[in-house]
N, C-alpha and C positions, 0 to 999 in steps of 0.2 A: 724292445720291438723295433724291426729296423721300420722307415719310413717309404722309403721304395728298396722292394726287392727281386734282382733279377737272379733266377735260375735255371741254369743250362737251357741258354737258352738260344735256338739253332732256326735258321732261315734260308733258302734258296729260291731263287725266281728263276724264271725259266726252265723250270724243273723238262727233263728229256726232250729240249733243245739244243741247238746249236751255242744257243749263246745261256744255258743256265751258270748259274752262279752261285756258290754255296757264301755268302759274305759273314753271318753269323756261325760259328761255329762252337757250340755249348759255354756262351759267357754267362757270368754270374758274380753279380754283384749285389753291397748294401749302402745303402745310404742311411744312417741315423739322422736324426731331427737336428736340423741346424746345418749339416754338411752342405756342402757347394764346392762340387765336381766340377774339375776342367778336362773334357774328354777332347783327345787330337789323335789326327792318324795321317798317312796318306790317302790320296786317293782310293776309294774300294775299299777301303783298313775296314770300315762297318760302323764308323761312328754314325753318320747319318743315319742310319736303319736302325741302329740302337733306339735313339733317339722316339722315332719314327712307331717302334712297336712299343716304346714306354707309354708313345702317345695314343696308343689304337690307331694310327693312319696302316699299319701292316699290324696283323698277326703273327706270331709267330708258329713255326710247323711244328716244334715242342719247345717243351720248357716253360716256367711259371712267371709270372708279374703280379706281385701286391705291391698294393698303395694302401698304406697304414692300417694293416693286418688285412686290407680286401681281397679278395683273390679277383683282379680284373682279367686276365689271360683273354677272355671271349668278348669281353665285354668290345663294341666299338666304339669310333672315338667321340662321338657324340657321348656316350655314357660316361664317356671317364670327364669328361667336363666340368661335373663338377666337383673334383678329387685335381685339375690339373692346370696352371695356366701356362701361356705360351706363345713368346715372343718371336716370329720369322723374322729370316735374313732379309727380307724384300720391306722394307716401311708399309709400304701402300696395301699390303698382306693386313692385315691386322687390328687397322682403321678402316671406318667408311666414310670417303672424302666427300660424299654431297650432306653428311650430318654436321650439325657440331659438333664442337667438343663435349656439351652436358650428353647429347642425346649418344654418344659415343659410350661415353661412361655409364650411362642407365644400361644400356645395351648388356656392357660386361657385369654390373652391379646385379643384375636380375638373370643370369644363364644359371640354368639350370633350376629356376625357380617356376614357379604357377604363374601365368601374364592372365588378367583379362584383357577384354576388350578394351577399356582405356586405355589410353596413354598418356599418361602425364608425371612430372620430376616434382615431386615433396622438397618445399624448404627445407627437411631434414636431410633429403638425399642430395640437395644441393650445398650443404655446408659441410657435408661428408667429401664431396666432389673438390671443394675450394681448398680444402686441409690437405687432402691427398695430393693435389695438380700445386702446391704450396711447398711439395716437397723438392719437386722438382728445381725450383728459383728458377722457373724462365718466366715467368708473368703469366701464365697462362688460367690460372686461376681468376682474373681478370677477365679472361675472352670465352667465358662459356658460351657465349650463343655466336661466335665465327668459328666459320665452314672449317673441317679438318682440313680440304683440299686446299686451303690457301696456307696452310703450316709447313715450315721446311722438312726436310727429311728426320732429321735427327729432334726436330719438337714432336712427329706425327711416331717415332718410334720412343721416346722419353715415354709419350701420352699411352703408347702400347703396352709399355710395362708397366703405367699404373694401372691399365686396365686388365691386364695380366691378373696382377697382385689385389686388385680389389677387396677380392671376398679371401687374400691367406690362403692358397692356394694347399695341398698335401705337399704338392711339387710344382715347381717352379722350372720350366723348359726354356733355353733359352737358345736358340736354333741356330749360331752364327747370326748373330742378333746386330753388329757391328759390320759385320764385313762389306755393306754396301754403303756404307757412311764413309765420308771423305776423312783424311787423317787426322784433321780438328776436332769434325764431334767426334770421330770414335769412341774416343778417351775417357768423354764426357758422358757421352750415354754410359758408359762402363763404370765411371762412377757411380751415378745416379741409381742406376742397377743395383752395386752395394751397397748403396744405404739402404735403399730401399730393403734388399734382402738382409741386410744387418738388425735393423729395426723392426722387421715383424719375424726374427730367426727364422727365415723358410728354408727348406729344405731345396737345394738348387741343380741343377745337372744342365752346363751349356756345353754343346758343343764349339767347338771355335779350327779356324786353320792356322791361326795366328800363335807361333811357339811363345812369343813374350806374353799375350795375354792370359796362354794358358798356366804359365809358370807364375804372372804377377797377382791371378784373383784365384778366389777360393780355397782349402783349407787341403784342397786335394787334387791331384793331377791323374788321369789315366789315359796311358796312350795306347792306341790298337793298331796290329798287324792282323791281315790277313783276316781279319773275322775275330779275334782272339784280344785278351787284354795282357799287352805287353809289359806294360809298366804300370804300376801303380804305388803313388807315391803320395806321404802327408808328412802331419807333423813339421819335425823342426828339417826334418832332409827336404819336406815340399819349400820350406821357407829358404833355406840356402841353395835352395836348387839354381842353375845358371843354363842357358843355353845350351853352350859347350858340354857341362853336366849330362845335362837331359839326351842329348845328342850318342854322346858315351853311355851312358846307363842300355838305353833303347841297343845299340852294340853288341853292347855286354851280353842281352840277353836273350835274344833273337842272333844277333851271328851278320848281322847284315847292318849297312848304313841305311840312316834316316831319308827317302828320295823324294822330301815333297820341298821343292825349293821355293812355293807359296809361303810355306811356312816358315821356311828359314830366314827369307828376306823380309817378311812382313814387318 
């Protein structure tokens, strides 16, 4: 049974407008338990919206979505919440900078669960807290009770993926999850990421604009034209795949050059 599955699955905004737009156009894909998808496109290509109705922020006008045999399709994205985590391009997205770091992590630790009226953090959920922010190696397991707002970018997005990953998500989103981090941490979050997704085998689907990241992580590459999935690529051809490759392939099979020169330069 695959872990997330999409089926012909079609979108347009702006429908009999000036400016509608058909971006998905009947894609369909599977992710098995463990996979971790690098999806790229240009501009309008429809990665973002993919993305986006895997997540319940859009619906789609047909076509199916299961998370581990559910049928979510209607569901919104508060519902799928807890079947889904997900890290934004924006750091500040994701945390809430007048919390802590503990009161951050209870936060994600408890969604989608029953809250009473108290509030308060169990020495068991604080030793859970200290293990997990432990994986990271940036001392933060140390600083449970300072403010997220005084963390740098790339600690306050580290800290987003464990809170992501907390509860093992079905799937694991990872939105252009580097792209506003400076060329240091990029890399470093992006490790951090795979271990993290190594070590509890989650099932992953990031999108990114960056052609190297997309070829250098994950088990599997798919690149989108036009609403459509142009490339899709694993195995030992995702492992020897190269720039220049990827470039050529995308060619081959669409008829057109690759025109996002974010990507190319990144």
């Amino acid at each position: 049974m695959s872990m997330l599955s999409v089926e012909n699955v079609d979108k347009t905004f702006d429908v009999g407008t000036p400016l509608e737009f058909h971006v998905l156009r009947g894609v369909s894909m599977n992710l098995q338990k463990g996979d971790y998808v690098s999806v790229i496109g240009g501009n309008g290509a429809g990665k973002s919206t993919l993305m986006n109705i895997v997540a319940g922020t859009h619906l789609p006008d047909s076509g199916k979505i299961t998370i581990d045999g559910k049928n979510v399709t209607k569901l919104p994205e508060y519902k799928r919440a807890a079947f889904l985590g997900r890290v934004f391009q924006n750091p500040l997205v994701g945390t809430a900078a007048s919390m802590n770091i503990e009161e951050n992590l209870a936060l994600a630790y408890r969604r989608g669960k029953r809250r009473g009226f108290r509030w308060y953090i169990t020495n068991k959920e604080r030793a859970l807290y200290r293990t997990r922010l432990a994986d990271l190696e940036l001392g933060l397991e140390n600083r449970l009770t300072e403010k997220v707002g005084l963390l740098s970018g790339g600690q306050r997005q580290a800290l987003a993926l464990i809170m992501a990953t907390l509860q093992e998500p079905r799937v694991l989103l990872l939105d252009e999850h580097t792209a506003a981090l400076d060329p240091k941490t990029a890399p470093r979050v992006l490790e951090i990421g795979n271990k993290i997704i190594e070590k509890y085998n989650l099932t992953t689907m990031m999108v990114t604009h960056n052609m190297k990241d997309a070829i250098r992580n994950g088990n599997r590459l798919i690149m989108m034209k036009e609403g459509q999935i142009a490339v899709d690529i694993s195995g030992e051809e995702k492992k020897n795949m190269t720039v220049e490759n990827l470039i050529a392939k995308f060619k081959q099979v669409s008829d057109e050059e690759f025109d996002d020169d974010s990507a190319l330069l990144s």
